[in-house]
N, C-alpha and C positions, 0 to 999 in steps of 0.2 A: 674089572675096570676097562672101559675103553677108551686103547691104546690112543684115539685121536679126539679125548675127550666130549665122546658123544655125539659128535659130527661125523664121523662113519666117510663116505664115497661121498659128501657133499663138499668136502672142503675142496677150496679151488686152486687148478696146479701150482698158480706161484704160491698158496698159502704153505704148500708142503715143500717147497723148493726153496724158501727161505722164511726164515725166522722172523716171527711176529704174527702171522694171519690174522685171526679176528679173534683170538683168545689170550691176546698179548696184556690181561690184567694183573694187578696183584692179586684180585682174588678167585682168580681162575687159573690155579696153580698145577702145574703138571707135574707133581710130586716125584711120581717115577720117572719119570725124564732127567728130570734133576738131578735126582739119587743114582742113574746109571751114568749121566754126563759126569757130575762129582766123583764116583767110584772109579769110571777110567781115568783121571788126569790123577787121582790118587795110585790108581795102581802103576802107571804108568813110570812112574819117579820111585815106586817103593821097587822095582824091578830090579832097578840101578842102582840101590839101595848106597853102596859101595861109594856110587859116582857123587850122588844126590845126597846123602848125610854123612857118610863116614870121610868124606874127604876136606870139606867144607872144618868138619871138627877138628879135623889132622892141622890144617891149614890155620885156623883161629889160636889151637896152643900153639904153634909154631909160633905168631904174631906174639902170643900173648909170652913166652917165652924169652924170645928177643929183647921184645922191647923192657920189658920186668930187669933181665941181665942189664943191660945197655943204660937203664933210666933211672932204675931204683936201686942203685949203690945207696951206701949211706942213711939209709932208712929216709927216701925224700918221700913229700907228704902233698898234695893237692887240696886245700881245701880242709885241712885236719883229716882226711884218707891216706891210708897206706896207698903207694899210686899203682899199687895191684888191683885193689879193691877200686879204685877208680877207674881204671883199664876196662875192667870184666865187663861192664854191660854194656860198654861203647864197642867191647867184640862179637859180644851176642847180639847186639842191635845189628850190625854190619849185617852180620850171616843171615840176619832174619832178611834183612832188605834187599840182600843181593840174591836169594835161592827163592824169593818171591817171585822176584821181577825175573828169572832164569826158568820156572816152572811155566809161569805162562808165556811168556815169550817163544820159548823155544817150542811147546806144544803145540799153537798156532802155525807159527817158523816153519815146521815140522810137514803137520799138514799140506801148507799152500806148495814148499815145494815137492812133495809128493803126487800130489796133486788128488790127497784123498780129504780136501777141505768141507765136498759135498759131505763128511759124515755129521760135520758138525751144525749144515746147514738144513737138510731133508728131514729131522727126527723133526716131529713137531713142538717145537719150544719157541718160547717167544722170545724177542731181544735180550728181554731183562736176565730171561732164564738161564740161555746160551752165555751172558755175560758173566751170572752171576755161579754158575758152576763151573766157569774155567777159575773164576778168581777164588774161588771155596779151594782148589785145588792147590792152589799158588798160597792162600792163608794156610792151607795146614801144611804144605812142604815149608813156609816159615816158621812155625810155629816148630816145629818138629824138629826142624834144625838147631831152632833159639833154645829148644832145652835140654839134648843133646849137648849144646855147647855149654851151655850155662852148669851141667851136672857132672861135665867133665871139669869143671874150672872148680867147683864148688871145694874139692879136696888142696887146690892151692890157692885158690884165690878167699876161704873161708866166710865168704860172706851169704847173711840170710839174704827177705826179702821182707824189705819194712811194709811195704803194702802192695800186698798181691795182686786187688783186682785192677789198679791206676797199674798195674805191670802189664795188664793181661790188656788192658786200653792200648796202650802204646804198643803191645806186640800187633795187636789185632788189626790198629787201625794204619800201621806202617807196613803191615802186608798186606791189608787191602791196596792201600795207597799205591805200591809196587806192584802187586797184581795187576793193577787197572793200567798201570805206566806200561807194563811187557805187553799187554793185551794192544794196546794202542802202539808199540811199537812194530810188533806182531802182524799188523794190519799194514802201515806204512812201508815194514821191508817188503823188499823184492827178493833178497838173498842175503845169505847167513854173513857176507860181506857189513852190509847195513847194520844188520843186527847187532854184529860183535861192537861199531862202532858204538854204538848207543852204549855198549855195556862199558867199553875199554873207555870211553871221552866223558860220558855223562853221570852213569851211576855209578860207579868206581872210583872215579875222583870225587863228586860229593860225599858218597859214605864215607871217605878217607880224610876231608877236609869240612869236619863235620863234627868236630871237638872230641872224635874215639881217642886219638891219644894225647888230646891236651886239654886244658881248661882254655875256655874260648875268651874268658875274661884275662887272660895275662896278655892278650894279641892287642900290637898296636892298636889307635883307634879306628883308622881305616881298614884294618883286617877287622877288627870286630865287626863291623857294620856288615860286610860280605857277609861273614860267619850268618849273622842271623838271617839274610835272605836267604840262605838255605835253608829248606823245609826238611833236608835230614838233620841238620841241627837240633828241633826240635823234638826232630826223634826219639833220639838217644839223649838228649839231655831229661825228658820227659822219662825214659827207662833208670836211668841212672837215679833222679828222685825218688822213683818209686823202690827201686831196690837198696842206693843207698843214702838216701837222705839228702845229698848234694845237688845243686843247678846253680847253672850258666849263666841262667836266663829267667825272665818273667814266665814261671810257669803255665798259668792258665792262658795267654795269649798263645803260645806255643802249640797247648791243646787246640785252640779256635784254630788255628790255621792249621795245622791238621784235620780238622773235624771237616773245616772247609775245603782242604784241597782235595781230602775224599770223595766230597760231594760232585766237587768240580769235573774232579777225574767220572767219577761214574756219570756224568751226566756226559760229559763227552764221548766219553766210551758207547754208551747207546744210539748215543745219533751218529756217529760212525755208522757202526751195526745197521742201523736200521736206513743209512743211505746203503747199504751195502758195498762200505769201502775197500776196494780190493780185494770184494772177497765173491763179489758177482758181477759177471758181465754188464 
């Protein structure tokens, strides 16, 4: 296979000096580029293993601990749910969306201040590709974490999963969603300063006011309305359905505006990229 898909010493210096040249289609795919970009931001976070899954899960029974003592005295119930079993995937969503949006953010983060960003830029991949293996990296450190968390929960918290693959929707499409957010954050900071902010003001507080530990239908009616302008609301209310039969909210609208703000985000995220925001002179 040739490494510069067949273009050899013709391709032109900016074409190898950033991303996109003249092979930037979907169906002129540069497989092995991909598969080594995706390999490193995967091996990257499996390194830290400790830092990147097993502390995230420490941290979630913890939550899910507390809150269980603290709320469900008295056998209280959510919806006809033991409110453990209502708890649980509003924890695992959290975890999914917050180790998303922390994989790729921080990998980028990482680079610029290092100042070894050229590795990401020089291989030859195109925009989509560059974009679409850091965020491949970011989906399965959430993925990874969400069922981690979910398999540690499963012996107290007892619950199956009434429909797997509407699970597997809502993991996948809430870590891309996050992926593409760190990726975009990723480009706008300057320093690990910015960064935290994003994490500590913006997704931190949404995933936490985001119906994890309440039903969003009991909130006033001007908290409700907030509630659903958040798009992590329909996150995890959308995982909760599928594992345990209960929502919030109008589920299928939910789905749209996740299916759409994916959209939104990756289309933003490329024409970033491809003015080369921050990431090229």
């Amino acid at each position: 296979m040739a490494t510069l898909r067949e273009h050899g010493s013709d391709l032109a210096p900016e074409s190898a000096a950033a991303p996109g040249g003249t092979f930037g289609t979907p169906f002129d795919v540069n497989w092995l580029g991909l598969w080594t970009l995706y390999k490193k931001e995967v091996q990257r976070f499996v390194k830290v293993i400790t830092q990147t899954v097993v502390a995230p899960m420490i941290t979630t029974l913890i939550f899910l601990t507390v809150f269980t003592i603290a709320l469900d005295r008295g056998g209280r119930t959510i919806g006809g749910l033991p409110f453990i079993e209502f708890l649980a995937p509003g924890l695992v969503m959290m975890s999914v969306i917050q180790n998303a949006f922390a994989n790729s953010s921080s990998s980028l983060m990482i680079a610029k201040i290092q100042g070894n960003i050229v590795d990401y830029l020089m291989p030859p991949l195109s925009h989509w590709e560059l974009v679409l293996g850091v965020v491949m990296g970011a989906v399965t450190r959430g993925l990874i974490v969400g069922l981690a968390v979910w398999l540690v929960m499963v012996p107290v918290a007892g619950a199956g999963v009434l429909n797997p693959l509407l699970a597997l929707f809502y993991l996948l499409a809430a870590s891309t969603a996050l992926g593409l957010i760190g990726f975009v954050t990723a480009l706008w900071a300057e320093k690990f300063d910015q960064l935290a902010a994003v994490t500590n003001f913006l997704v931190t507080p949404l995933s936490f006011l985001s119906g994890t530990f309440y039903a969003v239908n009991q909130l006033p009616d001007a908290f409700w309305w907030v509630a659903h302008l958040n798009p992590f609301f329909y996150m995890i209310d959308g995982l909760r359905f599928a594992i345990t039969g209960y929502t919030d909210g109008t589920l299928w609208i939910g789905a749209a505006v996740i299916v759409a703000s994916v959209a939104a985000l990756w289309w933003f995220t490329l024409h970033l990229v491809r003015r080369g925001y921050k990431i090229r002179p």
